[in-house]
DRENKOL-598803 format. One record per residue (C-alpha): residue in three letters; chain; x, y, z. Coordinates in steps of 0.001 Angstrom, whole numbers, plus 500000, padded with zeros to 6 digits. Layout:
# DRENKOL-598803
+-----+----+--------+--------+--------+
!  aa ! ch !      u !      v !      w !
+-----+----+--------+--------+--------+
! ALA !  A !      X !      Y !      Z !
...
+-----+----+--------+--------+--------+
This chain:
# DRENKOL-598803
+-----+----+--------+--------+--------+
!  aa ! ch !      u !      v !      w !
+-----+----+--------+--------+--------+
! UNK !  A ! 504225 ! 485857 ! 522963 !
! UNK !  A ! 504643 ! 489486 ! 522897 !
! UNK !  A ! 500833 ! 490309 ! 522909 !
! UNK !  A ! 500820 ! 488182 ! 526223 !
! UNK !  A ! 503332 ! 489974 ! 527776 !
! UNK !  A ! 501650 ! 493419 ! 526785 !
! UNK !  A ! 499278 ! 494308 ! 529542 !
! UNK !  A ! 502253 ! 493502 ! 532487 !
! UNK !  A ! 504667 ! 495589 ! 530412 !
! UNK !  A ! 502128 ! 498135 ! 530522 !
! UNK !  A ! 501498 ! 497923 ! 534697 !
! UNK !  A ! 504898 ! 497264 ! 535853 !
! UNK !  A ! 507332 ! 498712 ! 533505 !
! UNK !  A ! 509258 ! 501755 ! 533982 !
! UNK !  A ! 509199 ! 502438 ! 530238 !
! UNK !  A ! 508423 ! 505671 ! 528814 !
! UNK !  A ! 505393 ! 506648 ! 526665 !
! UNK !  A ! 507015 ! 506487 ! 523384 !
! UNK !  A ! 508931 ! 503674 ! 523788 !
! UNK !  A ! 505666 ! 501484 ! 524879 !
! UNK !  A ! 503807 ! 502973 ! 521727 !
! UNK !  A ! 506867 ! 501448 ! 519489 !
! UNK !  A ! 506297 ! 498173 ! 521245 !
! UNK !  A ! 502744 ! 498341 ! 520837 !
! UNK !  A ! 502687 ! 498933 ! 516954 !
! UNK !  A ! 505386 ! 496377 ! 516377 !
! UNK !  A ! 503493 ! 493553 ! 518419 !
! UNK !  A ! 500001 ! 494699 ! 516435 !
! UNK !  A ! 501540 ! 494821 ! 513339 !
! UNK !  A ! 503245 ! 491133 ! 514165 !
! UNK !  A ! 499778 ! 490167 ! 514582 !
! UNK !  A ! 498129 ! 491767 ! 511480 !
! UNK !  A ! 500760 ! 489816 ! 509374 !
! UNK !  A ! 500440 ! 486647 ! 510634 !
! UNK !  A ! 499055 ! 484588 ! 508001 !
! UNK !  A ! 495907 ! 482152 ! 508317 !
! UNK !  A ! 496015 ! 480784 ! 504671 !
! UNK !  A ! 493999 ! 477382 ! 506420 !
! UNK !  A ! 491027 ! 479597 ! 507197 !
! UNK !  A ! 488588 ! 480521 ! 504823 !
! UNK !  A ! 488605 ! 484534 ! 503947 !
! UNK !  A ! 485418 ! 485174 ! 506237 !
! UNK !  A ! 486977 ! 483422 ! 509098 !
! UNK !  A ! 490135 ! 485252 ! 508707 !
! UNK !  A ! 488382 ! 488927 ! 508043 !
! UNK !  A ! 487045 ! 488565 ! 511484 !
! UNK !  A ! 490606 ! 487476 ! 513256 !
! UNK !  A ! 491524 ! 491129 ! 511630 !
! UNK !  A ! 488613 ! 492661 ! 512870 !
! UNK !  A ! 489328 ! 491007 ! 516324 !
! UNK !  A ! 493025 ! 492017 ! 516310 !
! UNK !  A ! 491855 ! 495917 ! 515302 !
! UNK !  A ! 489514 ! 496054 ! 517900 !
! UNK !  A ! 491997 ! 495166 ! 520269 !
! UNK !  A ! 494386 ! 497687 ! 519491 !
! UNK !  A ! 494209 ! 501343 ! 521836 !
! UNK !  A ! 492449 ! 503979 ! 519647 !
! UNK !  A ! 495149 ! 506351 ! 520365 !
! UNK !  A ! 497477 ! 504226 ! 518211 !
! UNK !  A ! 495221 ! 503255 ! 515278 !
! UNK !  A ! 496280 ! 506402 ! 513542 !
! UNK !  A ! 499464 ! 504799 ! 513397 !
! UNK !  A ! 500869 ! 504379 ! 509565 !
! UNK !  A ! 502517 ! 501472 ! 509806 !
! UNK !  A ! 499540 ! 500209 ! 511505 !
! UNK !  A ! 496842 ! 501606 ! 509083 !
! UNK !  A ! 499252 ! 499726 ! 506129 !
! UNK !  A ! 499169 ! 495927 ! 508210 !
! UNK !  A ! 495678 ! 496467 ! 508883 !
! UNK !  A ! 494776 ! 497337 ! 504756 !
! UNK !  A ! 497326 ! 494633 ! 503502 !
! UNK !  A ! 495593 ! 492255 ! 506135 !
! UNK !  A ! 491963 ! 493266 ! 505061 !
! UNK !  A ! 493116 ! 492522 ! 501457 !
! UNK !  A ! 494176 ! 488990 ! 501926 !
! UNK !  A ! 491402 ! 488705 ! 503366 !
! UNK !  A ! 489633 ! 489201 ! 500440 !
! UNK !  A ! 488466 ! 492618 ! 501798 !
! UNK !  A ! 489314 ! 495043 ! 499576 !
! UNK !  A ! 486630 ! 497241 ! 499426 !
! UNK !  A ! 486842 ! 497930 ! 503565 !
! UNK !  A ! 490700 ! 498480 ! 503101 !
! UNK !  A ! 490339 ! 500949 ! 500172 !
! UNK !  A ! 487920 ! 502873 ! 502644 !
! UNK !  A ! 489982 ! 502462 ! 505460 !
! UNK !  A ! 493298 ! 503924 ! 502996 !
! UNK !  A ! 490972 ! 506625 ! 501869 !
! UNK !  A ! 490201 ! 507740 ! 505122 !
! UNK !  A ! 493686 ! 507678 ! 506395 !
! UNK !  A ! 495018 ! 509387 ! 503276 !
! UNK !  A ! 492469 ! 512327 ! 504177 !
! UNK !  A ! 494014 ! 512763 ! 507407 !
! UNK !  A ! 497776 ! 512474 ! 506875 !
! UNK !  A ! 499143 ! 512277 ! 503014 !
! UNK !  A ! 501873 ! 509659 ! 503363 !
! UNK !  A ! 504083 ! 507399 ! 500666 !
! UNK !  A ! 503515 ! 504225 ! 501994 !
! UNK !  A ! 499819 ! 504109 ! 502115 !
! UNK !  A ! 499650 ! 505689 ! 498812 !
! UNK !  A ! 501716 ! 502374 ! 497732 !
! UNK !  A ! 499057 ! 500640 ! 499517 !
! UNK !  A ! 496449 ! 502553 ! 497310 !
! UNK !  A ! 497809 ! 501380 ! 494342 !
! UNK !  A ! 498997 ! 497958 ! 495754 !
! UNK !  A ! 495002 ! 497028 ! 496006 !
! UNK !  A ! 493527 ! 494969 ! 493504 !
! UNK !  A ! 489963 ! 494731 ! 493813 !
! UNK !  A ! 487424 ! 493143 ! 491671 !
! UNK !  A ! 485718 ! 496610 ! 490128 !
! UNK !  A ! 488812 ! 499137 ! 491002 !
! UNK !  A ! 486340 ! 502329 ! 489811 !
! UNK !  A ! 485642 ! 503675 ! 492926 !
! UNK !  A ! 489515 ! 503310 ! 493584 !
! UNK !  A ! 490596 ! 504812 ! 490027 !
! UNK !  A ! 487787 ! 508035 ! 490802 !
! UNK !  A ! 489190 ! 508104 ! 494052 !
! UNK !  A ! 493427 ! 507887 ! 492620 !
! UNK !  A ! 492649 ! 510437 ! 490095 !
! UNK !  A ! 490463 ! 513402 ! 492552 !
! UNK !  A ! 493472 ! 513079 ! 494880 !
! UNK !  A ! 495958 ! 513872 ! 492064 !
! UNK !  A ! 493814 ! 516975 ! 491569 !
! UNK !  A ! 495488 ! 518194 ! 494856 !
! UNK !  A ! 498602 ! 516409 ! 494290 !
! UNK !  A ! 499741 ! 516395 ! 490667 !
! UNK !  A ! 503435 ! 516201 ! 490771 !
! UNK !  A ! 503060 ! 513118 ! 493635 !
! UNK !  A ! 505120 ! 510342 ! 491777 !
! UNK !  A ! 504170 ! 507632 ! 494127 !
! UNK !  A ! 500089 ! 508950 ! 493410 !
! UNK !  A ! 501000 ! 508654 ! 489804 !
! UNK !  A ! 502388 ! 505204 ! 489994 !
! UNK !  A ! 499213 ! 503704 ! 492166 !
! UNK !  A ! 497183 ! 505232 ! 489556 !
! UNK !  A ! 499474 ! 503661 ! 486772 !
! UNK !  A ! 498817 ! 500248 ! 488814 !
! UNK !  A ! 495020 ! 500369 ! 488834 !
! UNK !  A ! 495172 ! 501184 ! 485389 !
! UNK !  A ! 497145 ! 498744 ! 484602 !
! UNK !  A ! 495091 ! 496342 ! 486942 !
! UNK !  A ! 491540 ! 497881 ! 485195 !
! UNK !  A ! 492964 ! 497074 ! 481385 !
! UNK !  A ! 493319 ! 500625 ! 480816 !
! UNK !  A ! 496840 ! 500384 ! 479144 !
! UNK !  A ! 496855 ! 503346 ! 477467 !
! UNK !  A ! 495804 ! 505406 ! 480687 !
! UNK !  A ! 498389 ! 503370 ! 482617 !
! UNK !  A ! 501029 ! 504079 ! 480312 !
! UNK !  A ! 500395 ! 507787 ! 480379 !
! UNK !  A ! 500426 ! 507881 ! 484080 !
! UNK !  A ! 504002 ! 505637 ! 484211 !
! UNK !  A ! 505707 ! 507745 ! 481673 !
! UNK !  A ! 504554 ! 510897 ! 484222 !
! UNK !  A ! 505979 ! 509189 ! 486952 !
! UNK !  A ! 509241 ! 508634 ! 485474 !
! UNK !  A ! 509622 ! 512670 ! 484223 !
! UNK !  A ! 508976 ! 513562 ! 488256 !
! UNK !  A ! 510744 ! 510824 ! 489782 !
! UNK !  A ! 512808 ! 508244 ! 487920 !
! UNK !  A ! 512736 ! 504661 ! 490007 !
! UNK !  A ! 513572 ! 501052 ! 488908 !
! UNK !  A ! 509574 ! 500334 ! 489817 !
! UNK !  A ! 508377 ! 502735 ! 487625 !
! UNK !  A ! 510287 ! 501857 ! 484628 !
! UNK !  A ! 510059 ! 498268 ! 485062 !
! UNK !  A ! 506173 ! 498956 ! 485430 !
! UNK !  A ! 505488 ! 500990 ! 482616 !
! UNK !  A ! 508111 ! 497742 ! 480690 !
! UNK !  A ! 505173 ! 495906 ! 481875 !
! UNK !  A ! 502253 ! 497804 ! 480277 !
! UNK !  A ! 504164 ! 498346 ! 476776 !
! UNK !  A ! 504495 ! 494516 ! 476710 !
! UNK !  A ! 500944 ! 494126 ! 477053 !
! UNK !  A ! 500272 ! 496625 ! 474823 !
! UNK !  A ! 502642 ! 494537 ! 472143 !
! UNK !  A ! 505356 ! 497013 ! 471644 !
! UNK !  A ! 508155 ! 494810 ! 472721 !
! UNK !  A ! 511022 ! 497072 ! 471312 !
! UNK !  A ! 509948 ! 499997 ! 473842 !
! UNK !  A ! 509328 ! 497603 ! 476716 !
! UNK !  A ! 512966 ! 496166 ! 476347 !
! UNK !  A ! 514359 ! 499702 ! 476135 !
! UNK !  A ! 512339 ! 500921 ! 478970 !
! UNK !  A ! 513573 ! 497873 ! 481066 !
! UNK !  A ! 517259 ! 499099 ! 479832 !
! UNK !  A ! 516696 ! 502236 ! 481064 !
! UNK !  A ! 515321 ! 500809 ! 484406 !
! UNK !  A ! 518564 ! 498863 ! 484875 !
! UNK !  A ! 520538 ! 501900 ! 484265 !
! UNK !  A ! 518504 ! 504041 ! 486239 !
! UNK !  A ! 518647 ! 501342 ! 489255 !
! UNK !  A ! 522788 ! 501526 ! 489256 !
! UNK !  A ! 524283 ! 504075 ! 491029 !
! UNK !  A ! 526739 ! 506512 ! 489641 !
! UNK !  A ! 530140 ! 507124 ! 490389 !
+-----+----+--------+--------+--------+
């Protein structure tokens, strides 16, 4: 209903630049999230498409935008245009939530993604939330070992809940239930917050 409303708002509202913008994103982002799970991926990769297209250039920089577009793309089953899209964006303007994203995509050969993960951490070693994406697509790619190296990293910069209960994860897989119950301990404990 929004979306309808948005070229009058535009002509005959008083409201300042900024304020529109925030409209904007939140009515594209509404869009990008609305899910089409009776159309068949192709059909729905082009409604994404369609919605993009529609949205003013000067916002698509946008993160929030860039992360409804990629999350759309991917349940779309088009992974490999959001991990190009995230790539690009990252390149431009180094931000947490699209480096979730990053590490949030599962696509069918993740190498490209995994070469991408580990150049960036080249420029960005101590980045926790880099070094938990690249724990995922490990993780993700089979490569347990890799991914647990990458989780236990995470953890020394930047103890979270998600990162122990990740790295839980990959010990479990790996067989070593003792460690992935401990880790998961230390997860809860880690999660509470001190007095």
């Amino acid at each position: 209903a929004l979306y309808a409303l948005l070229p009058q708002i535009k002509r005959q509202s008083g409201m300042d630049k900024d304020r529109l913008a925030t409209l904007q994103i939140d009515c594209y982002c509404g869009l990008l999230s609305m899910p089409e799970k009776d159309l068949p991926a192709s059909a729905r990769a082009n409604k994404v498409q369609a919605i993009w297209s529609e949205i003013p250039r000067n916002l698509r920089q946008d993160s929030a935008l860039i992360f409804g577009y990629v999350r759309a793309l991917s349940v779309a089953d088009e992974g490999e245009k959001a991990l190009s899209i995230l790539s690009k964006a990252l390149k431009n303007q180094w931000q947490q939530g699209l480096v979730e994203a990053f590490g949030g995509l599962k696509l069918k050969d993740a190498t490209k993604q995994l070469a991408q993960g580990e150049n960036w951490l080249a420029m960005h070693p101590k980045d926790a939330d880099l070094l938990l994406a690249l724990g995922r697509i490990c993780r993700h790619m089979g490569f347990l070992g890799k991914a647990k190296d990458y989780l236990k990293s995470t953890i020394v910069i930047s103890p979270s809940a998600t990162a122990y209960a990740e790295l839980a994860e990959v010990l479990a897989l790996l067989g070593d239930s003792a460690s992935s119950s401990e880790i998961y301990r230390q997860g809860l404990l880690a999660s509470v917050p001190t007095k």
